[in-house]
C-alpha positions in Angstrom: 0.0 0.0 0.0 2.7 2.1 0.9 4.6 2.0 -2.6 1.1 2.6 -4.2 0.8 5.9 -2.4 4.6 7.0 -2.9 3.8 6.0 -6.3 0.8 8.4 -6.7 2.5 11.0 -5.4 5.0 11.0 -7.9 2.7 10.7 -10.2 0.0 12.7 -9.5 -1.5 13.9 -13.0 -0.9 10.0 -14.2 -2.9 8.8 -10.8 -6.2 11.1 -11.1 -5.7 9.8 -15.1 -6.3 6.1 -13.6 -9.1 7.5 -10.7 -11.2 9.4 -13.7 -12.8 6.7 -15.3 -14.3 4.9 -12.3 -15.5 8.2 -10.9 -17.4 8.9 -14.0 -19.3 5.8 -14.1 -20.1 6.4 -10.2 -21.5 10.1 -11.0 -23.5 8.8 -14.0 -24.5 5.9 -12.0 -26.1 7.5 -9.6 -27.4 10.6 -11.5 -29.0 7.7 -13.4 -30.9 6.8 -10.3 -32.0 10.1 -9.8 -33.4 11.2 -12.8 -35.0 7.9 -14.2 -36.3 6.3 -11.0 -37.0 9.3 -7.9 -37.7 12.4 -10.0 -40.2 10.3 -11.9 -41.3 8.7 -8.5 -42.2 11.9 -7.0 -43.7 13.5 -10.1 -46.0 10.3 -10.0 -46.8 10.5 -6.3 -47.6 14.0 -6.4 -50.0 13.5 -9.8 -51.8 10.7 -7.7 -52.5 12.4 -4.9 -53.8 15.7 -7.5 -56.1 12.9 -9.4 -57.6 11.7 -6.0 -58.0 15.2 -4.8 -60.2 15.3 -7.9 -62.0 12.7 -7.7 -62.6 12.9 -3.8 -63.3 16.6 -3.6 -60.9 17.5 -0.9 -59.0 21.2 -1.1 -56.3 21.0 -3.7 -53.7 23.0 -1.2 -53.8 20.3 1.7 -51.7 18.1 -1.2 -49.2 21.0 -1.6 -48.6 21.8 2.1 -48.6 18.4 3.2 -47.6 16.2 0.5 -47.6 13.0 2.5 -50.8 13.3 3.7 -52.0 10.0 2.8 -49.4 8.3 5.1 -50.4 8.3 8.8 -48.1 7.0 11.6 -48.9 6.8 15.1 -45.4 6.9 16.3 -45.7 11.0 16.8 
């Protein structure tokens, strides 16, 4: 371990050369998730709850302020 950190600090343009790649795929990896699985999530949670205030009746600004309303816990 110690001769691969004398050698990265030799090297130091050549070692963040080596460490670019796998960073990349972790960024895109997880901006990935983000964008294709919670944004969509969300959008679609919030458009459920608007199409149930619809068809319920109930005030359209409870959904806004409390956007979780449907989930009830005891616990507070």
């Amino acid at each position: 371990m110690s001769k691969l950190r004398s050698l990265m600090l030799e090297y130091p343009l050549l070692s963040i050369v080596v460490i670019l790649p796998f960073s990349v795929v972790l960024v895109f990896a997880v901006l990935e998730l983000i964008i294709n699985v919670i944004v969509p999530f969300v959008f679609a949670i919030w458009v459920a709850t608007w199409i149930y205030g619809a068809i319920v009746g109930s005030s359209i600004t409870r959904p806004i302020y409390e956007p979780f309303w449907f989930i009830r816990s005891n616990r507070f």
